[in-house]
LUMMARBA-608658 format. One record per residue (C-alpha): residue in one letter; x, y, z; chain. Coordinates in steps of 0.1 Angstrom, whole numbers, plus 5000, padded with zeros to 4 digits. Example, Ala and Ser with C-alpha at 12.3 -4.5 7.8 and 13.67 -1.06 7.14 Angstrom:
REM LUMMARBA-608658
{a,{5123,4955,5078},A}
{s,{5137,4989,5071},A}
END
This chain:
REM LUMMARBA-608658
{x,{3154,8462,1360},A}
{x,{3166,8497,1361},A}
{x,{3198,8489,1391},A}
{x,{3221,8463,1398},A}
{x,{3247,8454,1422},A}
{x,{3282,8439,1414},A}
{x,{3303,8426,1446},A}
{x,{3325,8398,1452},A}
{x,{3329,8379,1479},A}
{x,{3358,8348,1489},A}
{x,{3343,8315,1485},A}
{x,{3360,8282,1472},A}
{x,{3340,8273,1438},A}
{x,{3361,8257,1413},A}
{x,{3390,8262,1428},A}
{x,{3386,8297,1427},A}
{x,{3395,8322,1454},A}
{x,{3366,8348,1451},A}
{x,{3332,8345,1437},A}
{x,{3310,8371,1419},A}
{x,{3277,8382,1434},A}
{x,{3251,8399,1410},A}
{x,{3220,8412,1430},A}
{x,{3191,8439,1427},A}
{x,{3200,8463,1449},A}
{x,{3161,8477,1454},A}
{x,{3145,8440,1464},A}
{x,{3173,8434,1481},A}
{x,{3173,8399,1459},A}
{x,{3206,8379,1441},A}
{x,{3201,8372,1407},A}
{x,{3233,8352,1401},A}
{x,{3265,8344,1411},A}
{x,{3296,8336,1391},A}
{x,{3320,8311,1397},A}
{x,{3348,8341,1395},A}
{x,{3351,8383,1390},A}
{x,{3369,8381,1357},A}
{x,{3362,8411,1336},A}
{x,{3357,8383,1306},A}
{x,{3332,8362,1325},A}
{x,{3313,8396,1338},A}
{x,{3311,8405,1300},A}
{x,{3303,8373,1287},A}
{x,{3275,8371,1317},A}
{x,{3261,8407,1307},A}
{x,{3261,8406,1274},A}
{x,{3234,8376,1273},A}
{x,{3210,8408,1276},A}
{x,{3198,8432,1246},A}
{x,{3215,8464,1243},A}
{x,{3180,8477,1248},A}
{x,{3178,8459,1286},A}
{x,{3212,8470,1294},A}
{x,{3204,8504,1282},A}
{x,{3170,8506,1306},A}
{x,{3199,8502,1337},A}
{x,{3203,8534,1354},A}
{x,{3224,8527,1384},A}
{x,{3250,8500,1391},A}
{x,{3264,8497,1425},A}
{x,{3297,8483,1434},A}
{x,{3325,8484,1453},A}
{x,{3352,8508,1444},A}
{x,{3372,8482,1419},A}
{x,{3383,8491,1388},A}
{x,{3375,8461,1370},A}
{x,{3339,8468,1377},A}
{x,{3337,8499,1367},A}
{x,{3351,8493,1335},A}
{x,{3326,8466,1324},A}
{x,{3299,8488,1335},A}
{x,{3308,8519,1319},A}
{x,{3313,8497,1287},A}
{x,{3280,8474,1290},A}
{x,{3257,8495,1310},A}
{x,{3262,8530,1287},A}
{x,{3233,8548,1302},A}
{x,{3238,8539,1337},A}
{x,{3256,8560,1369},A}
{x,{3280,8540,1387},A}
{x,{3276,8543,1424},A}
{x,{3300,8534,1448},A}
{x,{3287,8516,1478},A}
{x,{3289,8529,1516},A}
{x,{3302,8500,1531},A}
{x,{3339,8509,1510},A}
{x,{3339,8544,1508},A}
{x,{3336,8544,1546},A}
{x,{3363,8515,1552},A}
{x,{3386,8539,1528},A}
{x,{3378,8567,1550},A}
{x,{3385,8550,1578},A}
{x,{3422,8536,1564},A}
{x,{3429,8567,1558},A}
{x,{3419,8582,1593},A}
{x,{3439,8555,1608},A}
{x,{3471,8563,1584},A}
{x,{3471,8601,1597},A}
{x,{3462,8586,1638},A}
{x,{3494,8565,1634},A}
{x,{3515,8590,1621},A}
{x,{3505,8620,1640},A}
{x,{3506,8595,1675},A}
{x,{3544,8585,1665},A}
{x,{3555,8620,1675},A}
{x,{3536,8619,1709},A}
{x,{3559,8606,1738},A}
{x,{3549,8571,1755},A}
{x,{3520,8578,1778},A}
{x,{3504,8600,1753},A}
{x,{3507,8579,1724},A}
{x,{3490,8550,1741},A}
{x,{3461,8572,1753},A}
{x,{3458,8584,1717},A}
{x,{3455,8550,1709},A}
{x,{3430,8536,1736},A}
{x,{3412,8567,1725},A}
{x,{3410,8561,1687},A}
{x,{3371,8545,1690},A}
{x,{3359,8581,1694},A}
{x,{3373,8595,1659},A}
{x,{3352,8566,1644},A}
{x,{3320,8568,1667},A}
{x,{3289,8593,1651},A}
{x,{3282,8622,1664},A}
{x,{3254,8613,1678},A}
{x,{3264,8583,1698},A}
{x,{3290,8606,1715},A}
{x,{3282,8613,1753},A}
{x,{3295,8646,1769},A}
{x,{3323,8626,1786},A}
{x,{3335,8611,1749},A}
{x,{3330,8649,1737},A}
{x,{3358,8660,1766},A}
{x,{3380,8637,1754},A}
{x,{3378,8640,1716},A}
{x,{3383,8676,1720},A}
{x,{3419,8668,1738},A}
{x,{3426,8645,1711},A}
{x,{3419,8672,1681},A}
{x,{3437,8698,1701},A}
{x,{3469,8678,1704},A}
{x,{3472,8679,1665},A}
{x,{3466,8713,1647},A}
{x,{3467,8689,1617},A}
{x,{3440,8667,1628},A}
{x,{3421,8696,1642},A}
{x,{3419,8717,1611},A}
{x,{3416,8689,1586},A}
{x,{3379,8679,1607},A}
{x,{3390,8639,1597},A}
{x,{3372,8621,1622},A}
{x,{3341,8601,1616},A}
{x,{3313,8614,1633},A}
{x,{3324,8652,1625},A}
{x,{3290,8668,1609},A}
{x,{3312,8683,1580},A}
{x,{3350,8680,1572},A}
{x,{3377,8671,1544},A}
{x,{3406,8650,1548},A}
{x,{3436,8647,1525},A}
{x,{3446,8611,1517},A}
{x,{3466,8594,1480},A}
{x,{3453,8568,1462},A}
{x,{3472,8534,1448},A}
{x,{3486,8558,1422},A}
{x,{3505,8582,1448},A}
{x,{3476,8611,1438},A}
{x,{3465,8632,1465},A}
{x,{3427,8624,1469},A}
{x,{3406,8652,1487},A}
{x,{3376,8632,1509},A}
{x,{3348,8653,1519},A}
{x,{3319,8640,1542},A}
{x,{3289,8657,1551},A}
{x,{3261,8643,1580},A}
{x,{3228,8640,1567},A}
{x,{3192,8643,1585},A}
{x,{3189,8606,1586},A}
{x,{3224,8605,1606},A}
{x,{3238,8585,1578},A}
{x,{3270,8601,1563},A}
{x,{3277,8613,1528},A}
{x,{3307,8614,1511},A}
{x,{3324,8622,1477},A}
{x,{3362,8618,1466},A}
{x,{3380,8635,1442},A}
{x,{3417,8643,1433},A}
{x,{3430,8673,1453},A}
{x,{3443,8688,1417},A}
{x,{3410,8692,1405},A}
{x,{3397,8708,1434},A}
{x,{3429,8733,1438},A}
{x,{3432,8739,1403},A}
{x,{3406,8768,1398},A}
{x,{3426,8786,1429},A}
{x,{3456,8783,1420},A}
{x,{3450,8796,1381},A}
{x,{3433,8822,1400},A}
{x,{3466,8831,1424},A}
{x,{3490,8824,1391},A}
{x,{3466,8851,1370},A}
{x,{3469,8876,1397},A}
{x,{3506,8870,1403},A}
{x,{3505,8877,1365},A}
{x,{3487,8912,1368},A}
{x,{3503,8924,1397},A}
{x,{3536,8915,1382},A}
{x,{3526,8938,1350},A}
{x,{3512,8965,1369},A}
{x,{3545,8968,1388},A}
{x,{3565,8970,1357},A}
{x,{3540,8996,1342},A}
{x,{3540,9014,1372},A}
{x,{3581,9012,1379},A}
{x,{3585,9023,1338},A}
{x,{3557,9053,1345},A}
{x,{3577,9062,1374},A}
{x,{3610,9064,1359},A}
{x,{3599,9083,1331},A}
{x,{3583,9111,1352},A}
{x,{3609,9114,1376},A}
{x,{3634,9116,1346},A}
{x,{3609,9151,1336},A}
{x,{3614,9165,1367},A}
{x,{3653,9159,1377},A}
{x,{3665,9163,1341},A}
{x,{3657,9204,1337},A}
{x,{3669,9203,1379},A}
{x,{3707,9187,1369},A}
{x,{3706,9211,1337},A}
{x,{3700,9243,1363},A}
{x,{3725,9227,1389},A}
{x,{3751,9222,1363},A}
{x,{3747,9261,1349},A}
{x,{3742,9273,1389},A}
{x,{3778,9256,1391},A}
{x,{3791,9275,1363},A}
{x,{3779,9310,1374},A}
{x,{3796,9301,1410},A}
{x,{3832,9297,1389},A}
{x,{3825,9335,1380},A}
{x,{3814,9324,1344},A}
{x,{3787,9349,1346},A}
{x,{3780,9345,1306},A}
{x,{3760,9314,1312},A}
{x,{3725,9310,1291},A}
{x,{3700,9304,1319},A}
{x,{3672,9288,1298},A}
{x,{3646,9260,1311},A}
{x,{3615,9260,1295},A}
{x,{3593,9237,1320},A}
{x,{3564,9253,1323},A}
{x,{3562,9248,1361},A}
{x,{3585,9257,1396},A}
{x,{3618,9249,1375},A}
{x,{3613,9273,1353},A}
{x,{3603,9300,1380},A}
{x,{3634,9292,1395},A}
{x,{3656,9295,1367},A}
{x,{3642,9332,1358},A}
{x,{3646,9339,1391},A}
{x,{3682,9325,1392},A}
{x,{3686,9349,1357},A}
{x,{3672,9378,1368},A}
{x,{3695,9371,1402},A}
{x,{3729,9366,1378},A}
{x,{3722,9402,1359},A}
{x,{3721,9417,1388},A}
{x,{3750,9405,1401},A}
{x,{3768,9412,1368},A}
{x,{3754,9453,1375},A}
{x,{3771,9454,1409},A}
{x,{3800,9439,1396},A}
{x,{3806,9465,1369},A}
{x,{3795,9494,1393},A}
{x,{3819,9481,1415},A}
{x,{3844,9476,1384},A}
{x,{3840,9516,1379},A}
{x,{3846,9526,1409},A}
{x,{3881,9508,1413},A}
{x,{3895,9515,1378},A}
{x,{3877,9550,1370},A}
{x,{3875,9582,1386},A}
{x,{3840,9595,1392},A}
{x,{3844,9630,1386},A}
{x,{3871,9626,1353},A}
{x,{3855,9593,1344},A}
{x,{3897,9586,1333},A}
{x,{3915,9555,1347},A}
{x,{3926,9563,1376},A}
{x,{3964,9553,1394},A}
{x,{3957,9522,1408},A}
{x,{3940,9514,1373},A}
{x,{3977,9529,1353},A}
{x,{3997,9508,1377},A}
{x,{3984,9478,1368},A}
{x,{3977,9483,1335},A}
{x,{4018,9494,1340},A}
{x,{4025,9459,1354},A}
{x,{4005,9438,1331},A}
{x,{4024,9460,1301},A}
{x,{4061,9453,1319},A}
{x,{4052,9417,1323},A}
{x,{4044,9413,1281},A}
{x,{4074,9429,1277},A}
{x,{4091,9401,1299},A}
{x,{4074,9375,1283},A}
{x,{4083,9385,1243},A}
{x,{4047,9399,1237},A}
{x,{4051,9432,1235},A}
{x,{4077,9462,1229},A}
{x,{4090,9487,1252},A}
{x,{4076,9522,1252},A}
{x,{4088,9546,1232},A}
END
């Protein structure tokens, strides 16, 4: 027999509360059923058959306990566990109720009851839904963004809806509507899902983050090439304007800055030639080339005032 079924059901055999029903899933026939579901008496039961029968299993359907899925992944090694349809819809229906309740809860009176008279069509197929049903399940999605973006209502032909499992994880549900109309559907923990993306968002957060510093460090440094030789020439132009026309005028660039500074050169020698011409003119007389009397009497007055001042001797 290559596929079993494990399900429980309540009965009152022995004095126990639920009873264990082992059937063949393909003919649709029971094989046996155990006074109770404990994960000793399932063992004991299973274990009557060679490793070599158990190994020829290669699917075991059951509900979505844990119990049974730990004696089958430890007796039935070569098998796939499948989880039936009956509970993987009841949880998606739980769980489509959960989000109806709380979403309805913010809604005021009239509107929450006609969300709730109206919560048959979030469970009803696709295909059962006339055009009138259609209207209304429309209004209902567009009253929540939530509900309308998450596509969490039964007969949708695809959609994913967020619910957490006994453990508090967030499970991710996705169905999918098959050709036969019947409904397929597979859940997993959000963090599995999400996890790709969001090493994908962290690694380029990462790069972007070093590009910036690169590219802040690259920018520094260049503008540091280019003002550095501009404050040097400011700070000599400043120097020249306090008539300290002796000033070195010197920037070796290679590009506009040092244009300017030979230009700024060439500009302070000939400033320094008009200033001597001009020098000659005011203290020498063109024709003698001798000092003339405005030169004497200040040279006179600059003599008197050493003599006032104890640095020099009277003429003699």
């Amino acid at each position: 027999m290559q596929s079993k079924s494990i399900d429980e059901f309540k009965g009152n055999a022995g004095g126990e509360k639920f009873q264990c029903n082992l059937s063949d899933p393909v003919k649709h026939k029971i094989i046996d059923i155990l006074p109770n579901r404990d994960s000793e008496d399932l063992c004991k039961h299973f274990l009557e058959y060679t490793y070599d029968e158990r190994a020829k299993v290669k699917k075991v359907v059951m509900d979505l306990s844990t119990l049974f899925r730990s004696v089958a992944k430890k007796l039935f090694p070569e098998a796939k566990i499948i989880a039936d349809k009956f509970h993987v819809i009841r949880v998606v229906i739980n769980s489509l109720e959960n989000v109806r309740k709380r979403i309805q809860k913010e809604f005021h009176d009239t509107k929450r009851k006609w969300f709730k008279r109206s919560r048959q069509l979030l469970l009803k197929p696709e295909y059962k839904l006339t055009d009138e049903d259609k209207i209304e399940l429309n209004r209902m999605l567009n009253s929540s963004r939530e509900l309308e973006q998450s596509g969490c209502y039964y007969g949708a032909p695809t959609g994913t809806m967020i619910t957490s499992d006994r453990n508090g994880r967030q499970m991710l549900i996705m169905s999918m509507m098959l050709d036969n109309n019947m409904q397929f559907f597979i859940r997993v923990p959000k963090a599995e899902v999400t996890a790709p993306k969001q090493k994908l968002i962290t690694l380029l957060l990462l790069n972007a983050g070093v590009f910036l510093i690169i590219s802040a460090v690259i920018v520094q440094r260049w503008a540091a090439k280019f003002t550095r030789p501009l404050l040097e020439l400011t700070e000599k132009a400043q120097k020249i304007a306090d008539n300290k026309l002796e000033t070195e005028l010197s920037c070796k660039t290679g590009d506009e800055v040092e244009v300017l500074s030979e230009s700024l050169a060439k500009m302070v020698g000939s400033l320094k030639g008009h200033i001597d011409y001009i020098n000659g003119l005011a203290y020498i007389e063109p024709m003698t080339r001798l000092g003339n009397n405005l030169a004497y009497k200040k040279k006179l007055e600059e003599l008197s005032a050493d003599i006032a001042e104890g640095k020099a001797g009277p003429f003699r």
